[in-house]
C-alpha positions in Angstrom: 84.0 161.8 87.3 81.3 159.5 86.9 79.5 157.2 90.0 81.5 154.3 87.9 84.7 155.9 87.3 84.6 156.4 91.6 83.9 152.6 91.6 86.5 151.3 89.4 88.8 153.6 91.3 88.3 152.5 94.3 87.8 148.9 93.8 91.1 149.5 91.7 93.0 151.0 94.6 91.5 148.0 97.1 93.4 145.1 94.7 96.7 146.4 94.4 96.5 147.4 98.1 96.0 144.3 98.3 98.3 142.8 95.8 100.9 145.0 97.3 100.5 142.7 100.9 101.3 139.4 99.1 104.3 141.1 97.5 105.3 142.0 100.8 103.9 138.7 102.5 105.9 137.0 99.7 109.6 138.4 100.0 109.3 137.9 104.0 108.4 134.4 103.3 111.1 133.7 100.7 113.4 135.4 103.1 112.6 132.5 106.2 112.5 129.5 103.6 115.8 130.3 103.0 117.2 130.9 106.8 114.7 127.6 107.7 117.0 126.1 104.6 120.1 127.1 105.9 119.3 126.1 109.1 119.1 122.5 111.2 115.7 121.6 113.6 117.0 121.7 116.7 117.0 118.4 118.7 114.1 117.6 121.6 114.8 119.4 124.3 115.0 117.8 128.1 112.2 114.9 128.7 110.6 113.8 125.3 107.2 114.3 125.4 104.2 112.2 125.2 102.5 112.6 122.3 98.3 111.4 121.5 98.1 111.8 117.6 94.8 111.8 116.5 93.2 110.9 113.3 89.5 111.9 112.4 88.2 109.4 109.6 84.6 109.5 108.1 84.4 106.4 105.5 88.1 106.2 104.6 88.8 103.0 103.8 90.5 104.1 100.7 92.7 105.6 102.0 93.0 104.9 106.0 94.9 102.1 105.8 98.2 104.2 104.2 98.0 106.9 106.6 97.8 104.5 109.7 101.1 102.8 107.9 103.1 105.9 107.7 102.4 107.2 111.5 103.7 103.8 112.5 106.7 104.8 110.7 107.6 108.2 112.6 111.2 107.8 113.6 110.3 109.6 117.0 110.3 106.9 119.9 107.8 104.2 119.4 106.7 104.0 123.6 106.6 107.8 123.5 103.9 108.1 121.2 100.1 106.5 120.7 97.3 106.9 117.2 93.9 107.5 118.4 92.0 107.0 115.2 88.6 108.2 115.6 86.3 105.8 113.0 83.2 108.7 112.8 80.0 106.7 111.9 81.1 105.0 108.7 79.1 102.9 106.8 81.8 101.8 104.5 84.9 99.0 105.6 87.2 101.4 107.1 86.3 99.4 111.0 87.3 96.0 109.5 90.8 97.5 108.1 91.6 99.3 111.1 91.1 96.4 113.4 93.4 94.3 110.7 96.2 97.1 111.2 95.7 96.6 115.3 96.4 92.8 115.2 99.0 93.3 113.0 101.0 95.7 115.2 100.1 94.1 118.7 102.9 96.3 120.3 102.2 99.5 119.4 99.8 102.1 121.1 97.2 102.1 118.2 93.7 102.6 119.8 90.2 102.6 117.4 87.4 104.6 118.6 84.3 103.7 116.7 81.3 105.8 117.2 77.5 105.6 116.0 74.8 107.9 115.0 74.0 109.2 118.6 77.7 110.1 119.7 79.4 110.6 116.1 78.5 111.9 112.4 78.9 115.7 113.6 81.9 117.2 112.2 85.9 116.8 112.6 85.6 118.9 115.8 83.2 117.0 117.6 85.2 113.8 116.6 88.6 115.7 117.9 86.6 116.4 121.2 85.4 112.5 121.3 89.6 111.1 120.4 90.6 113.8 123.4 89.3 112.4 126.1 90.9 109.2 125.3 94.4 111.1 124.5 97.1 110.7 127.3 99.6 112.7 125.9 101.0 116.2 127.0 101.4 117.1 123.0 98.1 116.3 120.7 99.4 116.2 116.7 96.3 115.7 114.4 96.0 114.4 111.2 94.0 113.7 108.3 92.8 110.5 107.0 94.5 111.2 103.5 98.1 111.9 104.8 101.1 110.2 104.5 103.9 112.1 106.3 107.5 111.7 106.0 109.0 110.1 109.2 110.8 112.7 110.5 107.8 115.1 110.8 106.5 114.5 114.4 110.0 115.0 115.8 110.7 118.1 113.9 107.1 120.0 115.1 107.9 118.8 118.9 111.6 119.5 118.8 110.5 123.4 117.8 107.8 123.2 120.6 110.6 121.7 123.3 112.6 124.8 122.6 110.3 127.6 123.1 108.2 128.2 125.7 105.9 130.4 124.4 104.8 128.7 121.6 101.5 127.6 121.7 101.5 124.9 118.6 103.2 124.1 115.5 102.4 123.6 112.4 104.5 121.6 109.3 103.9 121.6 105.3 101.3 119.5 103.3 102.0 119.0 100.1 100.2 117.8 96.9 100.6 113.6 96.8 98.6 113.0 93.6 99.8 116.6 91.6 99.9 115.0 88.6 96.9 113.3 88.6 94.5 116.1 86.2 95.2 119.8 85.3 93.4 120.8 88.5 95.4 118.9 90.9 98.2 121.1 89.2 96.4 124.4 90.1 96.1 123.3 93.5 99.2 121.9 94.2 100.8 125.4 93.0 97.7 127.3 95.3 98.8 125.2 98.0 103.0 126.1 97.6 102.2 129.7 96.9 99.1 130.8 98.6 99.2 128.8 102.0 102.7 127.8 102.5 104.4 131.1 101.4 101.9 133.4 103.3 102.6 130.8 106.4 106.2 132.0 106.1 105.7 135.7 105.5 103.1 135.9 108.5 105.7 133.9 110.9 108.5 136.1 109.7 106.7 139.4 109.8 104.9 139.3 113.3 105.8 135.5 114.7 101.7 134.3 113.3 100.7 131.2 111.4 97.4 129.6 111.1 97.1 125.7 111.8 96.4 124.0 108.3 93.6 121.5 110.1 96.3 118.8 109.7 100.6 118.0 110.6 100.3 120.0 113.6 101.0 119.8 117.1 99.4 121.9 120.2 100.2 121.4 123.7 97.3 119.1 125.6 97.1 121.8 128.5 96.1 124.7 125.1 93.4 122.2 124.8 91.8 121.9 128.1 91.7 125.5 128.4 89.7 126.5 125.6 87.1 123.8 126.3 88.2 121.5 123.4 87.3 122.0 119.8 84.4 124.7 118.6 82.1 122.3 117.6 79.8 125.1 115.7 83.0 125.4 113.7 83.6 123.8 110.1 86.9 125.3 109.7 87.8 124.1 113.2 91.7 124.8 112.3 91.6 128.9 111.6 89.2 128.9 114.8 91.7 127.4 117.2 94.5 129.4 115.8 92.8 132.6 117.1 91.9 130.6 120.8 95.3 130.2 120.7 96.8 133.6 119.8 94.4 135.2 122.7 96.0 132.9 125.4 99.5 134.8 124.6 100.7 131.9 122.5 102.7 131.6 119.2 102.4 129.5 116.3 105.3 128.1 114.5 105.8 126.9 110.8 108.3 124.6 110.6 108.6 123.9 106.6 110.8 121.0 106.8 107.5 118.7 109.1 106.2 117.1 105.9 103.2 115.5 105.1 101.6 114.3 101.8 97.7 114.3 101.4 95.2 113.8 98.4 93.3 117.0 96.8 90.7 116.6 95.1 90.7 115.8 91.1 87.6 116.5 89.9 85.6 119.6 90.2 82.5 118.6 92.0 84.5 117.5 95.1 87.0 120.6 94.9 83.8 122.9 94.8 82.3 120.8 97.9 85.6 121.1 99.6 86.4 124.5 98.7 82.9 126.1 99.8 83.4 124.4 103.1 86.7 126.1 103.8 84.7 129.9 102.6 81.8 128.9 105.1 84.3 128.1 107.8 86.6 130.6 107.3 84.0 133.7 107.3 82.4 132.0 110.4 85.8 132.3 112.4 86.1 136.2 110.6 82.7 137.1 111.7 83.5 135.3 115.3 86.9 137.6 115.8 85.8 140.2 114.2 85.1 142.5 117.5 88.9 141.4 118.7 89.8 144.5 116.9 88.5 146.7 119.4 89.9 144.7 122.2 93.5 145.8 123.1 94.5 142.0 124.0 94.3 141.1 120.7 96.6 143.8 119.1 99.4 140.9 118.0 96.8 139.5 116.0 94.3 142.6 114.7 96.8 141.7 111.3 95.4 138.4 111.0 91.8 139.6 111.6 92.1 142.4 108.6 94.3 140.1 106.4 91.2 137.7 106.4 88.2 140.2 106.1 90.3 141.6 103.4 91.0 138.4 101.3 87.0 137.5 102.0 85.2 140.6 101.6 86.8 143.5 100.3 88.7 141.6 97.7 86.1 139.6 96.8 83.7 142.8 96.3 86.8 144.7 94.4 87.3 142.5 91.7 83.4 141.6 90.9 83.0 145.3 90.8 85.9 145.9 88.6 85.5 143.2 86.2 82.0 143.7 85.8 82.5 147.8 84.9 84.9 147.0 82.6 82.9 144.2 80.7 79.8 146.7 80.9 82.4 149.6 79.3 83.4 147.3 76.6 80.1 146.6 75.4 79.1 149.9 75.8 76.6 150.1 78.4 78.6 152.4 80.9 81.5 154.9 79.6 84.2 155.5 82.1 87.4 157.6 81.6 89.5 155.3 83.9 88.3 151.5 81.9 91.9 152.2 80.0 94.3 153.1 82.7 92.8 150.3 84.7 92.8 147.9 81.9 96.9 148.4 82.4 96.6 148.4 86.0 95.0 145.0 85.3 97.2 143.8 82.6 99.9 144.6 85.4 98.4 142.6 88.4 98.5 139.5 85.7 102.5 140.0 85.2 102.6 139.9 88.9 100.3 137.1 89.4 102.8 134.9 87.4 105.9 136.4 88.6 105.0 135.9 92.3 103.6 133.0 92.1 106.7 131.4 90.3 108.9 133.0 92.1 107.5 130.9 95.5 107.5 127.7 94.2 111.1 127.8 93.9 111.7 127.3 97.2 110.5 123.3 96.0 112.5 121.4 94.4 111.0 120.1 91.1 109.0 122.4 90.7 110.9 125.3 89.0 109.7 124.3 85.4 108.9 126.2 82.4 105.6 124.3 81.9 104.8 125.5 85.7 105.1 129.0 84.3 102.0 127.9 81.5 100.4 126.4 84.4 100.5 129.8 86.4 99.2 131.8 83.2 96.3 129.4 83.0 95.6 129.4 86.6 95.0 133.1 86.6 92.8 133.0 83.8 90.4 130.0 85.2 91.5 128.4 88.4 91.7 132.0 90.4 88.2 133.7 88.9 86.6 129.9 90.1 87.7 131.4 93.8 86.1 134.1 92.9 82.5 132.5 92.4 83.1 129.8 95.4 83.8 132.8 97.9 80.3 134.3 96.4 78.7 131.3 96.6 80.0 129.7 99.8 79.2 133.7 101.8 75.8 133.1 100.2 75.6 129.4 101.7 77.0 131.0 105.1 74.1 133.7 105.6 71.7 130.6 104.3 72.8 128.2 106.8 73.2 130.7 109.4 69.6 131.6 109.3 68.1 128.3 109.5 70.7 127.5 112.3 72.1 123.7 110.8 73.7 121.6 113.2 77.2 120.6 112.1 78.0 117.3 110.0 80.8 115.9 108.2 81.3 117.6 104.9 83.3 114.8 103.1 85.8 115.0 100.3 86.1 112.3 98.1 88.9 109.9 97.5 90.5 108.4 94.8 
């Protein structure tokens, strides 16, 4: 065998190793939608708790006034519940609305914290730390600017937390508001049902882990004041927390049936933007938590750890390395024995691309449709090898930024 016939093997053996995790990850998940299905959300349990939602907003007017609108409509008790809505050095109109919002609901717990320059313009988690210290409430729910969530959602994530002591947080479902809006928002709103929500259930049903989504989810305040607060160095502030979380002994539930709606983004600039912030983020929390594995307190979670250095590194490596030998073997600069048997390995790994990926969005309803299946195909062929070059290029940004040590800022997505 040639040097390239042992790299196409093993980067061969690395994908379905991992493709055979998803598979796994998949059935586990499909097994809890339909037990959470089958299943009622318990009612609040003993005193109902107080609860600070908090809202981080960078220049949303477009879209700020909506969300505010739809927290105000949570069915869970109006004097047991305040918004802290934290207006993060904007420069656009989003004070003016707000304060319209606050004189027309005169009754309602709905504080504004506007910041400038010098305390504000750092990042979601510094203005999580700012909204904190305002927050009265023994249950902190967060949410994005861009979300609309049904109005049973907050009493659903604090009923699970009421009934189990030894969770930690929980975390609901966001779903795709605008999925109809280009052909992209339709890759992402199947990304989102397949490989988020899907993996969210497998990991809870497998080993009783989720990670929180960054928004429609709940922690208790005391979690909080342990850890110091949010990691401020942190863009993906969500996966970081998670693992603060897990080392205290706590759980993290996913309760599917906590909805929210939220706007992706529908053009390809701001999905790249956004997208390459989440890759920076997420191998900063990887290369963080990596020594946990050697640390016997964080056995629980040493799953976790490996699932993410897998999907960022070793996958990531696999496939560049595969694809690349086989192009090179096609156009005959490199011969190698195994390009056809992994050609069919390949050709295999598409058919179960598409049938596990439809196969988890039919836990939604409306969205078991033959042009979904067309949608899938595609998605493979374009939408999945643009991951590929935004985990490249966002590991590249990471080492970059790394290096010259930049302090934290918001990274806005556009709305529409």
């Amino acid at each position: 065998m040639t040097i390239a016939d042992y790299l196409l093997l093993i980067s061969t053996i690395s994908i379905w190793s991992l493709l055979l995790v998803n598979v796994v990850l998949i059935i586990a998940g499909y097994i809890y939608y339909i037990k959470t299905e089958k299943k009622a959300v318990p009612q609040i349990k003993g005193e109902i708790p107080f609860v600070s939602i908090m809202v981080p907003a960078h220049n949303e007017g477009i879209v700020i006034v909506k969300t505010v609108e739809a927290l105000l409509r949570f069915d869970y008790p109006h004097e047991r519940y305040e918004i802290i809505v934290i207006n993060d050095n904007s420069s656009d109109n989003s004070a003016e609305l707000l304060a319209a919002i606050q004189r027309k609901n005169p009754t309602r717990q709905l504080h504004i914290v506007n910041t400038d320059a010098e305390t504000g313009g750092k990042g979601k988690s510094n203005a999580l730390n700012i909204g904190f210290k305002q927050a009265k409430g023994e249950v902190i729910a967060i949410y994005d600017a861009d979300n609309t969530p049904e109005k049973t959602a907050l009493r659903y994530l604090v009923a699970e937390l009421t009934n189990d002591e030894r969770l930690g947080g929980v975390i609901g479902k966001f779903r795709t508001r605008n999925r109809d809006a280009s052909l992209l928002t339709r890759f992402i709103n199947i990304e989102t049902l397949s490989f988020q929500w899907m993996a969210q259930a497998g990991r809870w049903q497998l080993f009783g882990l989720c990670t929180i989504p960054g928004t429609n989810f709940i922690v208790r305040r005391s979690i909080i004041e342990a850890i110091g607060g949010w990691d401020e160095k942190a863009l993906a502030e969500d996966t970081e927390i998670s693992f603060r979380i897990y080392m205290m002994g706590y759980r993290i539930k996913f309760q599917p049936k906590a909805v929210t709606w939220e706007q992706e983004p529908q053009t390809l600039k701001v999905w790249f933007r956004q997208r390459t912030r989440w890759v920076k983020g997420n191998i900063y929390v990887i290369v963080k938590n990596t020594p946990l594995l050697f640390d016997r307190k964080a056995r629980k979670i040493r799953f976790d750890i490996l699932y993410f250095l897998s999907i960022y590194f070793l996958l990531m490596t696999s496939l560049v390395v595969s694809d690349t030998l086989l192009v090179m073997n096609l156009m005959g600069y490199l011969t190698t024995t195994l390009a056809g048997f992994s050609g069919l390995l390949w050709l295999l790994a598409i058919l179960l691309f598409i049938v596990g990926t439809f196969i988890t969005i039919t836990t939604e309803k409306g969205e078991m449709t033959l042009g979904n299946v067309g949608i899938i195909m595609l998605m493979y062929v374009t939408y999945s090898q643009m991951w590929l070059f935004v985990a490249a290029y966002g590991m590249v940004m990471f080492i970059k930024e790394s290096v010259l040590k930049r302090e934290a800022k918001w990274y806005k997505t556009e709305r529409f």
